[in-house]
Gaussian input, Z-matrix of N, CA and C with variables (Angstrom, degrees):
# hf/3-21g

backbone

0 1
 N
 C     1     B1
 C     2     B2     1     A1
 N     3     B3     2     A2     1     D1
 C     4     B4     3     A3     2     D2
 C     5     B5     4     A4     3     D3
 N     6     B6     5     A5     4     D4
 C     7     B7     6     A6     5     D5
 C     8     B8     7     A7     6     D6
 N     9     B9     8     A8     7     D7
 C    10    B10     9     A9     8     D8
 C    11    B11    10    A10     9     D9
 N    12    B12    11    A11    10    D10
 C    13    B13    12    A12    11    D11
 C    14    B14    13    A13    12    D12
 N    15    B15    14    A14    13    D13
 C    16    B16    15    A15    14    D14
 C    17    B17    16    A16    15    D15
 N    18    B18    17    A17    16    D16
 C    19    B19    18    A18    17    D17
 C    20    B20    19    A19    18    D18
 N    21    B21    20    A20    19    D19
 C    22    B22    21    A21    20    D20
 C    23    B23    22    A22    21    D21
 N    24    B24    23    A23    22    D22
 C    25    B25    24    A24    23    D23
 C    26    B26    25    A25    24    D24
 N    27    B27    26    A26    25    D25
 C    28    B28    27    A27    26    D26
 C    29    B29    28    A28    27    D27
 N    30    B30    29    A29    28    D28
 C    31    B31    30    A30    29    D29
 C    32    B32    31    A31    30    D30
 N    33    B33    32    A32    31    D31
 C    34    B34    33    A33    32    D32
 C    35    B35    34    A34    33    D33
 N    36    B36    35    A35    34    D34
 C    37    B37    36    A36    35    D35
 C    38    B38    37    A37    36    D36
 N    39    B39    38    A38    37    D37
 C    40    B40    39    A39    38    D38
 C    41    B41    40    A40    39    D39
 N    42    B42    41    A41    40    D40
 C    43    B43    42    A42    41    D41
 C    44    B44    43    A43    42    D42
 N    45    B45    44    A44    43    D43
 C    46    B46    45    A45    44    D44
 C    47    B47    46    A46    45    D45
 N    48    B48    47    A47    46    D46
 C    49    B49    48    A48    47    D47
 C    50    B50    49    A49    48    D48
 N    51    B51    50    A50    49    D49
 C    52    B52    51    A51    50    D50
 C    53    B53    52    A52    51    D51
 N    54    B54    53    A53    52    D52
 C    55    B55    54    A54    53    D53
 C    56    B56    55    A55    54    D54
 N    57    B57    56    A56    55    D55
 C    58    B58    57    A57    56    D56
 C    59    B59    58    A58    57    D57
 N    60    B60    59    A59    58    D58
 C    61    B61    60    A60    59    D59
 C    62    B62    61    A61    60    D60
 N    63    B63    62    A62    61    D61
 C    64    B64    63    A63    62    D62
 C    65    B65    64    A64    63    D63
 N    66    B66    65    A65    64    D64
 C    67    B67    66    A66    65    D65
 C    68    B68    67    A67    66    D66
 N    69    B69    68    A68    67    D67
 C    70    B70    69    A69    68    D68
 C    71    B71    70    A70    69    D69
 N    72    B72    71    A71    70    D70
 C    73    B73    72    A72    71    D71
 C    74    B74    73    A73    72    D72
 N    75    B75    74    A74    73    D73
 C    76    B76    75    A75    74    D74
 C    77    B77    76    A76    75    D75
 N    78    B78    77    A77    76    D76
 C    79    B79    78    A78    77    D77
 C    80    B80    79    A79    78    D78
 N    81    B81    80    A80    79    D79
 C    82    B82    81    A81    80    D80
 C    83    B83    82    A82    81    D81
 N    84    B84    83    A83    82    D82
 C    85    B85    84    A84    83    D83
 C    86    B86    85    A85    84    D84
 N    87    B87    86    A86    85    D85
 C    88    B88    87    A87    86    D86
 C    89    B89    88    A88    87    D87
 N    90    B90    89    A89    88    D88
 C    91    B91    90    A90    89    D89
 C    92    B92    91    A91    90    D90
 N    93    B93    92    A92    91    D91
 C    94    B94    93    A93    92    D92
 C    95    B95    94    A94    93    D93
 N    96    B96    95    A95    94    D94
 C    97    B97    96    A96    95    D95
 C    98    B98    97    A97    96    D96
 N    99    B99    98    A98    97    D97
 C   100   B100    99    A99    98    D98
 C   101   B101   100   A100    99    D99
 N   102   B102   101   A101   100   D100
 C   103   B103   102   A102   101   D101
 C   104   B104   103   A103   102   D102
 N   105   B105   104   A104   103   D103
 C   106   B106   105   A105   104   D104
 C   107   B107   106   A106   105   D105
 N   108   B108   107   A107   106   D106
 C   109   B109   108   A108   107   D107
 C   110   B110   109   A109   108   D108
 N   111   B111   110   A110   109   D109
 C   112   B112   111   A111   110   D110
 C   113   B113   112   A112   111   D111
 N   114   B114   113   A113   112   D112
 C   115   B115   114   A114   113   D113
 C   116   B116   115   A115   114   D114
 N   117   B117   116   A116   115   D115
 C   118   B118   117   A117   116   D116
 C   119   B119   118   A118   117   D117
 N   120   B120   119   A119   118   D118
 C   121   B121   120   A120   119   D119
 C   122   B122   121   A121   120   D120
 N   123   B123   122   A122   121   D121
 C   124   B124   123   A123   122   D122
 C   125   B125   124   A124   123   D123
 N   126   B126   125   A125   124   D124
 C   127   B127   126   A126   125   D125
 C   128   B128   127   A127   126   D126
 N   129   B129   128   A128   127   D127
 C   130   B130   129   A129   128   D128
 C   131   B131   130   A130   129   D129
 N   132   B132   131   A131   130   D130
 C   133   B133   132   A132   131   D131
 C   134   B134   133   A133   132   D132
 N   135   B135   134   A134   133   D133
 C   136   B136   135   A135   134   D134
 C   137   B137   136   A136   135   D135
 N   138   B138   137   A137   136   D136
 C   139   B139   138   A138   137   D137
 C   140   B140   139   A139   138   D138
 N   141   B141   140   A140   139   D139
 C   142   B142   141   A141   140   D140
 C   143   B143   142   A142   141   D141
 N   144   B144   143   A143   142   D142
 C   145   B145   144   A144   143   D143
 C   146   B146   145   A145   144   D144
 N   147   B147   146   A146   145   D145
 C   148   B148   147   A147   146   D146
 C   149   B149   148   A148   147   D147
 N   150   B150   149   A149   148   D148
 C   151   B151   150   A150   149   D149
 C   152   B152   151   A151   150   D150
 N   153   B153   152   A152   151   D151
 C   154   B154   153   A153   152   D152
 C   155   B155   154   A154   153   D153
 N   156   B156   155   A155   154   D154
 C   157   B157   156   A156   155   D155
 C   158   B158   157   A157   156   D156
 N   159   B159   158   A158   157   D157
 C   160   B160   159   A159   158   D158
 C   161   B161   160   A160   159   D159
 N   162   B162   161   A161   160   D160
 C   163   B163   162   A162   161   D161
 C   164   B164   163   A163   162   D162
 N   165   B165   164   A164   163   D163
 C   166   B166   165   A165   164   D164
 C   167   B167   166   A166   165   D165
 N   168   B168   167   A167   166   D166
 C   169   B169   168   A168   167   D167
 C   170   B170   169   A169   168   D168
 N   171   B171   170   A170   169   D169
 C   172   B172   171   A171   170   D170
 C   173   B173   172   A172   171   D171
 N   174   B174   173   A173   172   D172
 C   175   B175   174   A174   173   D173
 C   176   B176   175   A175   174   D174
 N   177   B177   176   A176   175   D175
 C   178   B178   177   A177   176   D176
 C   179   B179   178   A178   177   D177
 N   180   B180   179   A179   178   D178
 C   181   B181   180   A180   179   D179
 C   182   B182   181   A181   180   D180
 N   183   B183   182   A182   181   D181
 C   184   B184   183   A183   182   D182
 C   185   B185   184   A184   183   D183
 N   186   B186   185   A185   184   D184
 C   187   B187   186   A186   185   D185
 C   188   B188   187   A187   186   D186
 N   189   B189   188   A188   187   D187
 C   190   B190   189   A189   188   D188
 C   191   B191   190   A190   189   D189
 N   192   B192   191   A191   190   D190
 C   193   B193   192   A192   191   D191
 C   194   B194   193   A193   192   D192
 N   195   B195   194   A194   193   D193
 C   196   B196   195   A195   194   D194
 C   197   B197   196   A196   195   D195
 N   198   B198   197   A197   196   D196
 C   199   B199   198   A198   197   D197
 C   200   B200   199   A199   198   D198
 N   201   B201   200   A200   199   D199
 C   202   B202   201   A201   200   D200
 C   203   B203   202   A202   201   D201

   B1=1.4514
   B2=1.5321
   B3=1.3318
   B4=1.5213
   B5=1.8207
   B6=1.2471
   B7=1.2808
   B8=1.9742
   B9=1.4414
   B10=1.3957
   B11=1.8953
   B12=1.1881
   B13=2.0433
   B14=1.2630
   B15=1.4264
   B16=1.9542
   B17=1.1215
   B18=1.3400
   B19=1.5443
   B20=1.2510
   B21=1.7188
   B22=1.8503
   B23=1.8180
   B24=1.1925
   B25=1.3829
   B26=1.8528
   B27=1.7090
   B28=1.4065
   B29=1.2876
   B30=1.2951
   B31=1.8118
   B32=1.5269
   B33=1.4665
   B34=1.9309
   B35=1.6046
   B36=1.3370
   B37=1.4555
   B38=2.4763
   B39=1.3222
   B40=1.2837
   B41=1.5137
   B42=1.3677
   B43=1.4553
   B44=1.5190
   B45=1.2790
   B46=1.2015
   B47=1.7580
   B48=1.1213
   B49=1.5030
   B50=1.6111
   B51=1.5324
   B52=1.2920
   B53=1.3584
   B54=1.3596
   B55=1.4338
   B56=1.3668
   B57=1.1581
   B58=1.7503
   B59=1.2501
   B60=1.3301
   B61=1.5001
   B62=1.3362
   B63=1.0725
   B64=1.6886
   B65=1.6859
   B66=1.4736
   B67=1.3263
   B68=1.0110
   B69=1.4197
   B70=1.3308
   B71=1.8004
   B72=1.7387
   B73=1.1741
   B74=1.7227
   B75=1.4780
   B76=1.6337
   B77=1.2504
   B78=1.1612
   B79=1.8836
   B80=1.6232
   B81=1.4680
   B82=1.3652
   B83=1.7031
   B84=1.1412
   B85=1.2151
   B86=2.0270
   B87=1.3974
   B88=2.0361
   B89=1.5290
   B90=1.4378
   B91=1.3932
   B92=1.3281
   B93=1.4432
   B94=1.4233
   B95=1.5328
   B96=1.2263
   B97=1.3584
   B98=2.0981
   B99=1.2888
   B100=1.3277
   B101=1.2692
   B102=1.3472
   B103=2.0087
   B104=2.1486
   B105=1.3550
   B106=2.0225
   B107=1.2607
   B108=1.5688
   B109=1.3792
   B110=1.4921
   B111=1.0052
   B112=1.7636
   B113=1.9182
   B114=1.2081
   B115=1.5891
   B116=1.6843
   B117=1.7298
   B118=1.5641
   B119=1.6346
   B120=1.5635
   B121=1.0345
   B122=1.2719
   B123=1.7709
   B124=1.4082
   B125=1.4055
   B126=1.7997
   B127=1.2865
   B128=1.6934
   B129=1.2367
   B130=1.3318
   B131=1.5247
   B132=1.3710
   B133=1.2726
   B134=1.4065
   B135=1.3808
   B136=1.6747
   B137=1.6760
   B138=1.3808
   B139=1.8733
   B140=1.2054
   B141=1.2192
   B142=1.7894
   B143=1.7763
   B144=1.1689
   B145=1.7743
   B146=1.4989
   B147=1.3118
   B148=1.5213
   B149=1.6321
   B150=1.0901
   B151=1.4397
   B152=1.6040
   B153=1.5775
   B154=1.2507
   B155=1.6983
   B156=1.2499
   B157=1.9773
   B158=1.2833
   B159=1.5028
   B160=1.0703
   B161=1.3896
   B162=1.3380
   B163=1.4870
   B164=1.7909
   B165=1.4781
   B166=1.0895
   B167=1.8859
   B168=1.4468
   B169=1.5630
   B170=1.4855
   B171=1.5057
   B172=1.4447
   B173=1.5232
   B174=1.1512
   B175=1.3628
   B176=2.5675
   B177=0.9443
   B178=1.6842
   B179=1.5199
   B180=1.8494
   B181=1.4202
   B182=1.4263
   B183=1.5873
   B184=1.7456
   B185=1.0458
   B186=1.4594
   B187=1.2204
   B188=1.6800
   B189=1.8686
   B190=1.4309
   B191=1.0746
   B192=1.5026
   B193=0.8996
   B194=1.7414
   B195=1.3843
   B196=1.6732
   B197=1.3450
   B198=1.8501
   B199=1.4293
   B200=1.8474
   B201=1.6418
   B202=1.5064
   B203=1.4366
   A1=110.83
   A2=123.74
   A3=130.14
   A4=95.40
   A5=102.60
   A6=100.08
   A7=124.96
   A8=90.87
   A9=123.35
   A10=103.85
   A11=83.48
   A12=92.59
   A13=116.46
   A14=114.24
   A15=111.06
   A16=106.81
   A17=129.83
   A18=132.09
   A19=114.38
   A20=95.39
   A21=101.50
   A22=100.35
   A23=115.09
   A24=137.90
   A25=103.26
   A26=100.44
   A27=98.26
   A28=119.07
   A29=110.15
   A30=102.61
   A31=109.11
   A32=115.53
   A33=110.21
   A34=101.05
   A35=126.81
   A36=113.70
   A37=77.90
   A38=105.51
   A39=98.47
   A40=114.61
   A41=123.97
   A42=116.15
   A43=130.45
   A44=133.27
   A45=126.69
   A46=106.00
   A47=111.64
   A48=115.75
   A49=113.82
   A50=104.55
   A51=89.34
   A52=99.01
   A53=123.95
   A54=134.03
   A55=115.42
   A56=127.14
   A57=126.04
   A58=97.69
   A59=115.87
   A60=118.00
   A61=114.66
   A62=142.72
   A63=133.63
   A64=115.45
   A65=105.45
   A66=124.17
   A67=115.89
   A68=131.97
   A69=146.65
   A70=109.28
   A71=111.24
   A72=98.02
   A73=125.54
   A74=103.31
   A75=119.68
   A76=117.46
   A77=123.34
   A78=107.37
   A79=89.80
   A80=109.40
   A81=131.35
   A82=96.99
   A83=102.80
   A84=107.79
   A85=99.69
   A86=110.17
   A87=102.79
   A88=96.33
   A89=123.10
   A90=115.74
   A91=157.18
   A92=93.44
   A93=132.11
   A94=109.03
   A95=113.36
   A96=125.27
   A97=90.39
   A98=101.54
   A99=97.30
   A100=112.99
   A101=134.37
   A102=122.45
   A103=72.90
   A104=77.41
   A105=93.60
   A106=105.73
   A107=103.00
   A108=119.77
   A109=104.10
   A110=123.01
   A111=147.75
   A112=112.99
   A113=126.59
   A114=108.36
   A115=109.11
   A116=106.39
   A117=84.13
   A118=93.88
   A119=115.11
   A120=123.39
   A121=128.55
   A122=134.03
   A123=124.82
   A124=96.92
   A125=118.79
   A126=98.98
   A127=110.09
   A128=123.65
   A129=125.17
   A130=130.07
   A131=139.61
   A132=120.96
   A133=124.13
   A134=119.69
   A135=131.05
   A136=108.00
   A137=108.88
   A138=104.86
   A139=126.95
   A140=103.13
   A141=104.10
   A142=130.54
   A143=110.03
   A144=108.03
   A145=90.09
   A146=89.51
   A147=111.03
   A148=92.61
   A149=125.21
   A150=134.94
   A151=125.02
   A152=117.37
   A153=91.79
   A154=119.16
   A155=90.81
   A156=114.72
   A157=102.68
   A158=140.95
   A159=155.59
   A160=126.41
   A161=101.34
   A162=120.59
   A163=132.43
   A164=125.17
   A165=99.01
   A166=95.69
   A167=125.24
   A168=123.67
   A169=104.92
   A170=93.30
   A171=96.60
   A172=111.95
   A173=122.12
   A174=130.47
   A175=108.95
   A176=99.62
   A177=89.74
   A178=83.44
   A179=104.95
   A180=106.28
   A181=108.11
   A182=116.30
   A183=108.82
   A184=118.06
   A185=116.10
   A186=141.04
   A187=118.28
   A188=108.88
   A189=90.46
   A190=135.27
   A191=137.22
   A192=139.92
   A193=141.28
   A194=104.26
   A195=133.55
   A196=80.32
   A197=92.90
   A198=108.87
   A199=87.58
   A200=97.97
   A201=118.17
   A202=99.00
   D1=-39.90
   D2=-167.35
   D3=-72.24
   D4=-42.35
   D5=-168.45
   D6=-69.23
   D7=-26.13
   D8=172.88
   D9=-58.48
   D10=-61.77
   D11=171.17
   D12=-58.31
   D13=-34.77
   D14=-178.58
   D15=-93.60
   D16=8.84
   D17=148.49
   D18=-66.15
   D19=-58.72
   D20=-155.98
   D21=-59.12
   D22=-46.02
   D23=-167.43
   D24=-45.47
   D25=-60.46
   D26=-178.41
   D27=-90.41
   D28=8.27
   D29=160.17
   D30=-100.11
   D31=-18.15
   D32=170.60
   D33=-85.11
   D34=7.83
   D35=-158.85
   D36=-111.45
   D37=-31.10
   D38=-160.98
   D39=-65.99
   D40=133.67
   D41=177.25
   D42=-113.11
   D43=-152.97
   D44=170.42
   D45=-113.35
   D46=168.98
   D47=176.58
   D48=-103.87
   D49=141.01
   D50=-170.21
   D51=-150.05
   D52=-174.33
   D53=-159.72
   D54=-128.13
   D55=114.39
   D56=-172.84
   D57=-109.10
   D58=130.14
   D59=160.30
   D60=-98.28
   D61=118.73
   D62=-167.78
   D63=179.16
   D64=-172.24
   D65=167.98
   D66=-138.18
   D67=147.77
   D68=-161.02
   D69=-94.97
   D70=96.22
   D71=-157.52
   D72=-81.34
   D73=33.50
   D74=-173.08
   D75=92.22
   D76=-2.19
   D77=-165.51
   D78=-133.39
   D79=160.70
   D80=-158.09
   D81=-151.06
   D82=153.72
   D83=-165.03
   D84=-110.45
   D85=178.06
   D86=-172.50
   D87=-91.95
   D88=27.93
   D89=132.24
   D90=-137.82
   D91=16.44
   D92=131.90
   D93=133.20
   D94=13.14
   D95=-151.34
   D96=-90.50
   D97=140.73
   D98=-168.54
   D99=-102.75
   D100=167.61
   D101=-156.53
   D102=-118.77
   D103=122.79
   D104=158.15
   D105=-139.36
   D106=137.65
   D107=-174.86
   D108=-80.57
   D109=106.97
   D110=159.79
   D111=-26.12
   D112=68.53
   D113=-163.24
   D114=-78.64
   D115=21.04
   D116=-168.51
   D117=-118.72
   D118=12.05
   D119=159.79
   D120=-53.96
   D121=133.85
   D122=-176.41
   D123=-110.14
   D124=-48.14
   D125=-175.70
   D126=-148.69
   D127=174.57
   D128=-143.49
   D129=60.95
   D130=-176.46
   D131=-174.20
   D132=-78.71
   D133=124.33
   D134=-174.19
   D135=-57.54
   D136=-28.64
   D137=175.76
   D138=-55.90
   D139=104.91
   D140=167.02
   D141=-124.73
   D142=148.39
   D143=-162.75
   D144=-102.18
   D145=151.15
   D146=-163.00
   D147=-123.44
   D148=122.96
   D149=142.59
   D150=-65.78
   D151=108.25
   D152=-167.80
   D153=-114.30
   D154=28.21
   D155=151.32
   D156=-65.61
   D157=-55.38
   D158=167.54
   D159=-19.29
   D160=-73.89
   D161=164.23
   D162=-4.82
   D163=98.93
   D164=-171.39
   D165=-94.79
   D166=-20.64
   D167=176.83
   D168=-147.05
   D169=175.47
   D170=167.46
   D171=-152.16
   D172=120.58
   D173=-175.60
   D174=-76.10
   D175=119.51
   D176=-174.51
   D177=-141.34
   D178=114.58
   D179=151.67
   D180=74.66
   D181=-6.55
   D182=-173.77
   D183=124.42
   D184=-26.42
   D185=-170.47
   D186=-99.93
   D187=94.57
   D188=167.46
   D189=-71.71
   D190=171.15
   D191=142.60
   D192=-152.00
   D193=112.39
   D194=-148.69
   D195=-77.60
   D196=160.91
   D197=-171.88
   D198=-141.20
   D199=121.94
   D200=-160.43
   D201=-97.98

Protein backbone atom coordinates (compact mmCIF):
# COMPACT_ATOMS: atom_id res chain seq x y z
CA UNK A 1 0.00 0.00 0.00
CA UNK A 2 2.82 2.63 1.02
CA UNK A 3 4.46 1.85 -2.03
CA UNK A 4 1.29 2.23 -4.19
CA UNK A 5 1.11 5.97 -2.65
CA UNK A 6 4.91 6.79 -3.53
CA UNK A 7 4.04 6.02 -6.98
CA UNK A 8 0.85 7.91 -7.28
CA UNK A 9 2.59 10.94 -5.47
CA UNK A 10 5.73 11.00 -7.81
CA UNK A 11 3.98 10.72 -10.98
CA UNK A 12 1.29 13.77 -9.82
CA UNK A 13 4.39 15.53 -8.34
CA UNK A 14 6.31 15.07 -12.06
CA UNK A 15 6.16 18.05 -14.47
CA UNK A 16 7.05 19.42 -17.76
CA UNK A 17 9.86 21.96 -18.41
CA UNK A 18 9.21 25.14 -19.51
CA UNK A 19 10.41 28.59 -20.45
CA UNK A 20 9.44 31.99 -18.78
CA UNK A 21 10.26 35.02 -20.40
CA UNK A 22 9.86 37.83 -17.77
CA UNK A 23 10.82 40.01 -14.81
CA UNK A 24 10.54 39.48 -11.33
CA UNK A 25 8.02 42.06 -10.20
CA UNK A 26 9.46 42.35 -6.38
CA UNK A 27 7.08 40.45 -4.26
CA UNK A 28 7.37 36.82 -3.05
CA UNK A 29 4.91 35.03 -1.58
CA UNK A 30 5.28 33.11 2.62
CA UNK A 31 6.66 30.32 0.63
CA UNK A 32 9.11 31.72 -1.08
CA UNK A 33 8.01 31.41 -4.47
CA UNK A 34 8.64 34.74 -6.27
CA UNK A 35 5.69 36.72 -8.48
CA UNK A 36 7.35 37.37 -12.24
CA UNK A 37 5.48 39.09 -14.66
CA UNK A 38 5.05 36.59 -17.70
CA UNK A 39 5.84 39.01 -20.98
CA UNK A 40 4.87 36.30 -23.39
CA UNK A 41 1.46 36.41 -22.09
CA UNK A 42 -1.43 37.81 -24.53
CA UNK A 43 -4.38 37.30 -22.40
CA UNK A 44 -5.65 36.70 -18.89
CA UNK A 45 -3.32 37.59 -16.02
CA UNK A 46 0.59 37.77 -16.99
CA UNK A 47 1.56 36.99 -13.02
CA UNK A 48 3.25 34.02 -12.38
CA UNK A 49 5.12 32.46 -9.14
CA UNK A 50 8.15 30.95 -9.67
CA UNK A 51 9.51 28.32 -7.34
CA UNK A 52 13.04 28.72 -7.20
CA UNK A 53 13.97 25.07 -5.91
CA UNK A 54 12.69 24.43 -9.31
CA UNK A 55 14.92 26.24 -11.36
CA UNK A 56 17.11 24.45 -13.73
CA UNK A 57 19.01 28.22 -15.08
CA UNK A 58 18.76 31.60 -15.24
CA UNK A 59 19.60 33.85 -18.02
CA UNK A 60 20.41 37.87 -16.35
CA UNK A 61 21.67 40.47 -18.82
CA UNK A 62 23.37 37.63 -21.13
CA UNK A 63 24.69 35.97 -18.56
CA UNK A 64 23.75 32.32 -17.72
CA UNK A 65 23.69 30.83 -14.86
CA UNK A 66 23.17 26.83 -14.24
CA UNK A 67 22.41 25.39 -11.04
CA UNK A 68 24.77 22.13 -10.48
Amino acid sequence: MEAAIKKAVKRALNGEERILVGYHNGSQDEFGRLGVFDMNITSGSPNRLVDTRSLNYLIIKGTKYVVK
